[in-house]
C-alpha positions in Angstrom: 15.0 55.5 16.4 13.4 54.3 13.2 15.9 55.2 10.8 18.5 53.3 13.3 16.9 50.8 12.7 16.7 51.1 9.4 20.3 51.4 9.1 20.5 48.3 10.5 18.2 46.5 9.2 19.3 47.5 5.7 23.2 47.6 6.0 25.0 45.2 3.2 21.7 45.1 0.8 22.1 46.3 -2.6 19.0 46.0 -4.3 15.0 47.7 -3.5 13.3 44.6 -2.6 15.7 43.2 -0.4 15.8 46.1 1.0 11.5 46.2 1.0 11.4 42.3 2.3 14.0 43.1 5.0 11.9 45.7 6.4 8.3 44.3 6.1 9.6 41.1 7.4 11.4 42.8 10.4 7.8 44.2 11.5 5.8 41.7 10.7 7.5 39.2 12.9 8.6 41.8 15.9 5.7 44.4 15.6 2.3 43.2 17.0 -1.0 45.1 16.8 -1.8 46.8 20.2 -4.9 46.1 21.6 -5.7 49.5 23.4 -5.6 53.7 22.3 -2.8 55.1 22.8 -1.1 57.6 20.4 2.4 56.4 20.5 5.7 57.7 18.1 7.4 55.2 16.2 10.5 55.3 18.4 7.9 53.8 21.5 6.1 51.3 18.5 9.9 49.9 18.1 10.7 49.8 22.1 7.2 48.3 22.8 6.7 46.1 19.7 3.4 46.8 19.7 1.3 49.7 17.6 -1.7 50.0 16.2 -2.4 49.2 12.2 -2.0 52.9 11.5 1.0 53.5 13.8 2.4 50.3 12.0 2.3 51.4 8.4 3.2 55.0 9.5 6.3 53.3 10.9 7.0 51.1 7.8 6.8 53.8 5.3 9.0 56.3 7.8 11.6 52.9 7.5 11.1 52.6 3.6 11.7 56.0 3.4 14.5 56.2 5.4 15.9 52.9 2.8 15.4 55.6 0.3 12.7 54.0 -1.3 9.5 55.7 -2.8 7.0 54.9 -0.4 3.2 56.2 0.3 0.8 55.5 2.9 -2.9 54.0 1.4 -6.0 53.8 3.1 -7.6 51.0 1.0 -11.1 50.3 0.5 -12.1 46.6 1.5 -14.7 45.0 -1.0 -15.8 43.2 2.0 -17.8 46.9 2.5 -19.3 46.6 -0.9 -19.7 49.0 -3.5 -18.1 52.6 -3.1 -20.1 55.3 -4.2 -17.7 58.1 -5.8 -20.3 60.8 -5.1 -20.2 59.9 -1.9 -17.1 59.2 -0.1 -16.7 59.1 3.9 -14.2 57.8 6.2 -15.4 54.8 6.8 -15.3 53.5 3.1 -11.1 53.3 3.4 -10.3 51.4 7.0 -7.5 49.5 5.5 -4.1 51.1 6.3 -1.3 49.9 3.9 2.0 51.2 1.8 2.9 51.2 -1.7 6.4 51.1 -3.2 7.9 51.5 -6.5 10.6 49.2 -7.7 11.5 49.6 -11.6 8.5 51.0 -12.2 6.4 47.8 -10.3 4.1 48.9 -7.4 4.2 46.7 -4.3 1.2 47.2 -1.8 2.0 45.9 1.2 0.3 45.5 4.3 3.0 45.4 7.2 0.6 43.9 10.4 -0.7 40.7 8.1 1.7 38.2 9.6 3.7 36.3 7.0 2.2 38.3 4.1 4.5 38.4 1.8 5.8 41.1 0.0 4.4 40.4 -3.6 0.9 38.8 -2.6 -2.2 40.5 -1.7 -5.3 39.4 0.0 -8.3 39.1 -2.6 -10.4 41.7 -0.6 -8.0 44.7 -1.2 -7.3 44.0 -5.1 -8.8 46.3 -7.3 -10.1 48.2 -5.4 -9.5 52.2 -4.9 -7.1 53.4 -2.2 -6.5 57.3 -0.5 -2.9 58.3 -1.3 -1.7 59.9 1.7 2.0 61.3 0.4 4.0 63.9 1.0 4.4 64.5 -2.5 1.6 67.0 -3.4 1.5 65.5 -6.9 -0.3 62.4 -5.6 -1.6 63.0 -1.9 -5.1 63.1 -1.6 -5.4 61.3 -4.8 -7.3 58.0 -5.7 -5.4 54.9 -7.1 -6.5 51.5 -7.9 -5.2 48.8 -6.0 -3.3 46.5 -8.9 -4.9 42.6 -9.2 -3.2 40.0 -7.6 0.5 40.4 -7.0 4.1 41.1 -8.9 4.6 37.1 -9.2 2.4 34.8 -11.2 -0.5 33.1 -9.4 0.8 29.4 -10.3 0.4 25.9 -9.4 2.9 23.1 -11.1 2.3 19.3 -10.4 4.4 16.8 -11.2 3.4 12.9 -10.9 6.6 10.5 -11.0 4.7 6.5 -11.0 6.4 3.4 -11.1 4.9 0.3 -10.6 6.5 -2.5 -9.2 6.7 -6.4 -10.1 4.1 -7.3 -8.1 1.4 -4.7 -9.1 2.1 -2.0 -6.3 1.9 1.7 -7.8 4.2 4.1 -5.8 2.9 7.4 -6.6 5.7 10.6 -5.7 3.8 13.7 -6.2 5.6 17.5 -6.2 3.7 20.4 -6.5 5.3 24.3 -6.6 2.7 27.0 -5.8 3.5 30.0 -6.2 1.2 33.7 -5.5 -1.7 33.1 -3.7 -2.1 29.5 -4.3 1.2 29.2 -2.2 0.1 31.8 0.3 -2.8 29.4 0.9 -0.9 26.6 1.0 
C-alpha cells in the first residue's frame, strides 16, 4: 500500500526533492500522531491516518525508499536532555525519530509528524547533535552521525524600507521583509 502511494504521489516529478517535499508534505498534512499503542503496518497508518512517531518515519523512509531515494531512519538525541555521555549510552538518550536523505551529496533530516516543517529547516533542539543510524545498509547502521547545523537554505532576513513623505509632512512608511530558514519558519 505504501509504495502505491508512492507511485502516486510521485508520478510526473523529475527531480529528488520534489520528490522528498511531495512525500513529507503528503504525511505531514494527512498523517496524525495516534494517541494510543497499537502496533500497526504502514498499509493501516495510510488507511487510518494516524501512527505513532515511529510508525510515521518507518512509513516515510519505506515511501522515500520506494521514490528511490537514499533514505535512513535516525533516532536523534534532543539537547533538551542535556549532555550525552559516550561511555554511557541508553535508550532513552535518542527519543527523537527522524529520516535523513541524500540529494547531491546534501543531507536533509527530516522529521515527517512536525506539522508544516519544512523540508530544509530543523528545529534548534536536534542540530548538532548525534543521531543512531538505523539502515539497512550494514556500512552505516548502528553507527553515530551528527545532526548537520541549521538547514540546506541560508538562515536570512532582508528588509526593505520604501519612505516617501508627502507635502504636508505625512511619512508613509512600506516596509518588506523576506525571511528565509528559520527566521521564516518562525515567522
Amino acid at each position: 500500500k505504501a509504495g502505491g502511494k508512492t507511485e502516486e504521489l510521485i508520478e510526473g516529478l523529475v527531480t529528488p526533492i520534489s520528490k522528498l517535499d511531495t512525500i513529507v508534505s503528503y504525511i505531514q498534512k494527512n498523517i496524525i500522531i495516534a494517541e494510543d499503542l497499537k502496533d500497526r503496518s504502514f498499509g493501516t497508518v495510510l488507511k487510518d491516518k494516524k501512527g505513532s512517531i515511529y510508525e510515521i518515519c518507518g512509513l516515510t523512509e519505506a515511501m522515500l525508499s520506494e521514490a528511490e531515494l537514499e533514505a535512513d531512519y535516525l533516532l536523534v538525541h534532543s539537547a533538551r536532555t542535556g549532555f550525552i555521555d559516550n561511555d554511557f549510552i541508553s535508550y532513552d538518550q535518542f527519543q527523537i525519530p527522524a529520516i535523513r536523505t541524500k540529494i547531491d551529496s546534501n543531507y536533509y533530516v527530516v522529521i515527517p509528524y512536525y506539522k508544516y516543517l519544512p523540508i530544509d529547516y530543523l528545529p534548534e533542539h536536534v542540530q548538532e547533535q548525534p543521531a543512531l543510524i538505523v539502515s539497512n545498509n550494514d556500512k552505516v547502521h548502528g553507527k553515530f552521525w551528527e545532526i548537520p547545523v541549521g538547514k540546506m537554505t541560508n538562515n536570512s532576513l532582508a528588509e526593505n524600507y520604501d519612505i516617501t513623505i508627502s507635502e504636508d509632512g505625512i511619512l508613509n512608511v512600506k516596509e518588506t521583509k523576506i525571511a528565509n530558514g528559520s527566521f521564516g519558519y518562525e515567522m
